[in-house]
C-alpha positions as CSV (number, residue, x, y, z in Angstrom):
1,X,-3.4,-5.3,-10.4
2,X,0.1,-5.4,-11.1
3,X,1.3,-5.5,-14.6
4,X,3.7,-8.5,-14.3
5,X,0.4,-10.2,-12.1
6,X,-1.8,-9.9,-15.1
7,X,0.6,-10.7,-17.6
8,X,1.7,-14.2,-15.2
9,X,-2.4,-14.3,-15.4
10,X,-2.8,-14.5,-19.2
11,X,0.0,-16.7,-19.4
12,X,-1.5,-19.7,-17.3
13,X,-4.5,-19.4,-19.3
14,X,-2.6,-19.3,-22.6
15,X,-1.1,-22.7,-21.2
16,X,-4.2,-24.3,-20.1
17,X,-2.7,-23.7,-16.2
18,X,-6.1,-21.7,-15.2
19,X,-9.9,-21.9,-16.1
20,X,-11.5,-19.0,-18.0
21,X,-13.7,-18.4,-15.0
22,X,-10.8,-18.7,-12.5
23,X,-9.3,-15.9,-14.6
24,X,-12.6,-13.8,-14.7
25,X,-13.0,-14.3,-10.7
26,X,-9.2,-12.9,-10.7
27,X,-10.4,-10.1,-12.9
28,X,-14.0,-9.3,-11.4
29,X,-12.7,-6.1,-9.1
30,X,-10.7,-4.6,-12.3
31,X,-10.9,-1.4,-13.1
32,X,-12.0,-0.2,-9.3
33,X,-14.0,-1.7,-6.5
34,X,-16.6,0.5,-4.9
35,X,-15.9,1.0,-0.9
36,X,-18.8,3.6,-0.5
37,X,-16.2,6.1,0.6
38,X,-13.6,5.5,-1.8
39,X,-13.2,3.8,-5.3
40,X,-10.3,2.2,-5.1
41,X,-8.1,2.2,-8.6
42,X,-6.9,-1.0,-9.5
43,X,-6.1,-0.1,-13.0
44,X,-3.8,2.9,-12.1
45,X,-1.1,0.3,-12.3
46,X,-1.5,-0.8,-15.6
47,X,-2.2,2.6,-16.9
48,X,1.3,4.4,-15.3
49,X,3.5,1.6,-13.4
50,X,2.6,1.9,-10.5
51,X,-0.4,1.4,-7.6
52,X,-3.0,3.9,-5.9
53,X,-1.3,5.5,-3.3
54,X,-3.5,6.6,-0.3
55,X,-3.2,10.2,0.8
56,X,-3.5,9.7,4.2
57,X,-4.4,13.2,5.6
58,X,-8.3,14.2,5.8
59,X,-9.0,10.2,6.0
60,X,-10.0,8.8,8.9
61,X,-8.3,6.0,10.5
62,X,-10.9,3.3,9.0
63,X,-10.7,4.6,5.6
64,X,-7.6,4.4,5.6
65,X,-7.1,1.1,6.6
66,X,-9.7,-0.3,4.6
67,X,-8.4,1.4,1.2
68,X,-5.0,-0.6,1.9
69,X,-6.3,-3.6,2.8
70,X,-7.8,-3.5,-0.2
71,X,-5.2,-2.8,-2.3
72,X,-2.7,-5.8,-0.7
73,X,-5.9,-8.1,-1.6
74,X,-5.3,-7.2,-5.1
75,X,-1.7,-8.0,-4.7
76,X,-0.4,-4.6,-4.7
77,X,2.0,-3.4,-2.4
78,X,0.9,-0.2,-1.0
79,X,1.9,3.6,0.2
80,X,0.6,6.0,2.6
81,X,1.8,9.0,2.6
82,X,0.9,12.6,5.1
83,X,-0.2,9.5,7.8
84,X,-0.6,10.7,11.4
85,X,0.6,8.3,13.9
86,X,-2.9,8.2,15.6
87,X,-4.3,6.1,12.8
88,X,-1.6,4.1,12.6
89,X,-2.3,1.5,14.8
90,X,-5.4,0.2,13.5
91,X,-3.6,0.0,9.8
92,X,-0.9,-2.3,11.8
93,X,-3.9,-4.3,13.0
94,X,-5.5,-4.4,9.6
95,X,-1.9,-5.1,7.7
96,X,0.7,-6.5,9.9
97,X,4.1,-5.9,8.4
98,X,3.4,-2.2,7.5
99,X,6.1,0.0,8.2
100,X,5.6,3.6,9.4
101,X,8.2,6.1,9.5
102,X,7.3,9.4,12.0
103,X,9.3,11.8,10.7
104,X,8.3,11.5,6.6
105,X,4.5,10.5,8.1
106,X,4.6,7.6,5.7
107,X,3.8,3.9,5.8
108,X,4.5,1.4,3.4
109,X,3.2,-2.5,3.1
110,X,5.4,-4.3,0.7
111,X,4.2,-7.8,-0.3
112,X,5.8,-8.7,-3.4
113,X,9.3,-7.9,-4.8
114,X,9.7,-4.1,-5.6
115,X,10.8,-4.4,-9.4
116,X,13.5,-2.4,-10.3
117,X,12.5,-0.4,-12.9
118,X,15.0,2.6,-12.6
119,X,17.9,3.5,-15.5
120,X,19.8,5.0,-12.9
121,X,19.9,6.5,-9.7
122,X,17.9,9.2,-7.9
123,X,19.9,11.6,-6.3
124,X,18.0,13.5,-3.2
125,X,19.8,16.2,-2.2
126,X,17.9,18.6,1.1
127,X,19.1,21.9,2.4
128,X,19.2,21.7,5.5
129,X,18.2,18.8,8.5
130,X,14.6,20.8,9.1
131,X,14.1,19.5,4.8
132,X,15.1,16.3,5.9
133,X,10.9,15.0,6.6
134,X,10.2,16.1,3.0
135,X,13.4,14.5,1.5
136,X,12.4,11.4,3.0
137,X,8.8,11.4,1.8
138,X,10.4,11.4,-1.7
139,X,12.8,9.1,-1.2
140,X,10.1,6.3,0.3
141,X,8.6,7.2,-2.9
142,X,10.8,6.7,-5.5
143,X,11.9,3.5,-3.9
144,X,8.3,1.9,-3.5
145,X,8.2,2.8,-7.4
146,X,11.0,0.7,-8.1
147,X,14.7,3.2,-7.9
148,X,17.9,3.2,-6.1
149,X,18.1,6.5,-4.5
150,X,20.7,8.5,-2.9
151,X,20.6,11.0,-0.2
152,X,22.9,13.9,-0.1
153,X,21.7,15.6,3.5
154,X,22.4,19.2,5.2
155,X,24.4,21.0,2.0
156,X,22.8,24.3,1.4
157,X,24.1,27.7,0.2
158,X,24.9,28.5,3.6
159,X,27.6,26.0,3.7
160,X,27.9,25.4,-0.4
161,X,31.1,23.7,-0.2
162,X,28.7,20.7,1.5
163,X,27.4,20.4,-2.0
164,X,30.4,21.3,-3.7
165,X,32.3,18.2,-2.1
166,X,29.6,16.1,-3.7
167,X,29.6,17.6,-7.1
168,X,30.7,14.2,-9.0
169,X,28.0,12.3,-7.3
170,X,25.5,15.0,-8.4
171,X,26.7,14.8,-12.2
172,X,26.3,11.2,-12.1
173,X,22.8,10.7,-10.6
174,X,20.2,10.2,-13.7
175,X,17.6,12.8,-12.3
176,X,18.0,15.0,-9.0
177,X,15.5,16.2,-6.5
178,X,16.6,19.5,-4.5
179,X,14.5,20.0,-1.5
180,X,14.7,23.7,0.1
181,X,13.4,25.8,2.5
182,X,14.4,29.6,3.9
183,X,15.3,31.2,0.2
184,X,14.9,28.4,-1.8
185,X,18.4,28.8,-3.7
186,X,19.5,25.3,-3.7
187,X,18.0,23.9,-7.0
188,X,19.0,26.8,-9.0
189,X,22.8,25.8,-7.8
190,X,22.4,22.6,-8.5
191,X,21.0,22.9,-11.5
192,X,24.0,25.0,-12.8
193,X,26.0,21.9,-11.7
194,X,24.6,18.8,-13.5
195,X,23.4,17.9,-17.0
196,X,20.1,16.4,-16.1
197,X,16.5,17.1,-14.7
198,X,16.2,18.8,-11.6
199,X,13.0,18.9,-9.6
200,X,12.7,21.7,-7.0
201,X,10.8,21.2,-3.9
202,X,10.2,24.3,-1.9
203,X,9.8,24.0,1.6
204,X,7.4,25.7,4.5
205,X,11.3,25.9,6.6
206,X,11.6,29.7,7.1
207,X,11.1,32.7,9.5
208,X,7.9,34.9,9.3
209,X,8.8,36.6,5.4
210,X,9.0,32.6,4.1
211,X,5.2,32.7,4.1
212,X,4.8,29.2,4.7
213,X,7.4,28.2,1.7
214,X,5.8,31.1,-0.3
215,X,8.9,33.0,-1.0
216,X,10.8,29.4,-1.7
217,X,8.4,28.5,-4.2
218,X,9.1,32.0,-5.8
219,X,12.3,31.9,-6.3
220,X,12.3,28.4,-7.4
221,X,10.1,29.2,-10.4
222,X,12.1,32.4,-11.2
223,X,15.6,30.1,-10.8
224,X,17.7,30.9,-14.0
225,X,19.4,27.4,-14.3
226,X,18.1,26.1,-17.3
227,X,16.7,22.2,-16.9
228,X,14.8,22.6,-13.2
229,X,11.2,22.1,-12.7
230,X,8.7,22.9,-9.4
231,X,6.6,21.0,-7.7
232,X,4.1,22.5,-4.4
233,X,5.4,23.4,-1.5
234,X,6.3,20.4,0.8
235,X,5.1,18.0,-1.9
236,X,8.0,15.1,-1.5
237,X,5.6,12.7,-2.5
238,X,5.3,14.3,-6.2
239,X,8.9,15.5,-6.5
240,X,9.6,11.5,-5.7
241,X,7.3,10.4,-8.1
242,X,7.9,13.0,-11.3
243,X,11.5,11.6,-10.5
244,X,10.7,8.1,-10.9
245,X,8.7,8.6,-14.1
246,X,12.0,10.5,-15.3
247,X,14.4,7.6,-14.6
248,X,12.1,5.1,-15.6
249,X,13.5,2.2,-18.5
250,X,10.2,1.8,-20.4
251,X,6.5,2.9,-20.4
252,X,4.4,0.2,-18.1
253,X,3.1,-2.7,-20.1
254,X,-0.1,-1.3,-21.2
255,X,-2.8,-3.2,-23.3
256,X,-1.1,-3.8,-27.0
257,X,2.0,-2.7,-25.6
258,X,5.0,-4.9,-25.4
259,X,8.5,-4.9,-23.4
């Protein structure tokens, strides 16, 4: 359940809008509902912000579609992310509306009004057009979690006056992700550019010595630009989020906690 959702909740009852028991019926399925293959979180929002998001690789096409149409029954708008397009048609079937982009492998179902809950904006910044499916998986990301992100496309080393002709833009995002493949030097340039966090995503782009995104990961970790952080190798999906957490205005409205 979504924080401003249970907060509208408590307020009708406070005013005599609701019945106890209508509340309680609203409430039954909180803090999970058992699926037999999954136990969906319906707290997670209340606890960090923001909804379960379905990792859709090593799921089959039902569970899949059956953990999201549970989570839009709660009222949650919902994210899949790592989704191939063989199971997408049945979630279209089960969700009409949901959106699924090929090239990030994501799909996303949005029901309510994303609330902007960003200080600033999120600037994603890839190495080269072969980064772009990871760049987008963290863009989709921090957007369903409520930023306005930028994308800065194709400006590697290799070409560094790419990024250098978008230096001001970089110094005036609020966090910035650097996505990478090959040697993985991006984020440490960047980093020596702006004054805020960076978050490194190394990339499996590379010839045979790249190991996968091995030798990117490396060197991200041993980057000497003060200020940068790593995440796994391909992982959009937690560079996207660790950024929205960053830019994020306040905690989520937690039990005791006010806004």
């Amino acid at each position: 359940m979504e924080p401003g959702r249970l907060r509208a909740l408590l307020e009708r009852v406070r005013a005599g809008e609701t019945e106890v028991e209508h509340a309680m019926g609203e409430l039954r399925d909180l803090p999970f509902r058992d699926l037999g293959y999954a136990q969906v979180d319906h707290h997670r929002a209340l606890r960090v912000g923001a909804p379960e998001v379905i990792f859709g690789d090593g799921k089959t096409a039902d569970e899949v579609a059956g953990i999201a149409a549970e989570l839009a029954r709660a009222g949650s708008n919902v994210l899949v992310t790592r989704l191939d397009a063989a199971k997408v048609p049945l979630l279209e079937a089960t969700l009409p509306g949901i959106v699924y982009a090929a090239r990030s492998r994501t799909a996303r179902y949005v029901q309510r009004p994303i609330e902007k809950l960003g200080r600033g904006t999120i600037v994603i910044v890839s190495a080269g057009t072969s980064d772009a499916p990871v760049a987008e998986e963290a863009t989709v990301t921090a957007e369903m979690m409520g930023n306005e992100v930028e994308r800065i496309d194709d400006a590697g080393v290799a070409g560094i006056h790419r990024l250098l002709h978008r230096r001001e833009r970089l110094m005036q995002a609020s966090v910035v992700v650097a996505v990478a493949g090959m040697e993985g030097a991006l984020p440490s340039v960047v980093g020596g550019l702006v004054g805020v966090p960076v978050i490194a995503v190394p990339t499996s782009v590379g010839y045979g010595a790249s190991f996968g995104g091995l030798a990117a990961l490396l060197a991200m970790l041993n980057g000497c630009a003060a200020g940068v952080t790593v995440v796994n190798i391909d992982n959009g999906f937690g560079a996207g989020y660790a950024a929205a957490l960053m830019n994020r205005v306040s905690p989520p409205a937690t039990t005791g906690a006010t806004r």
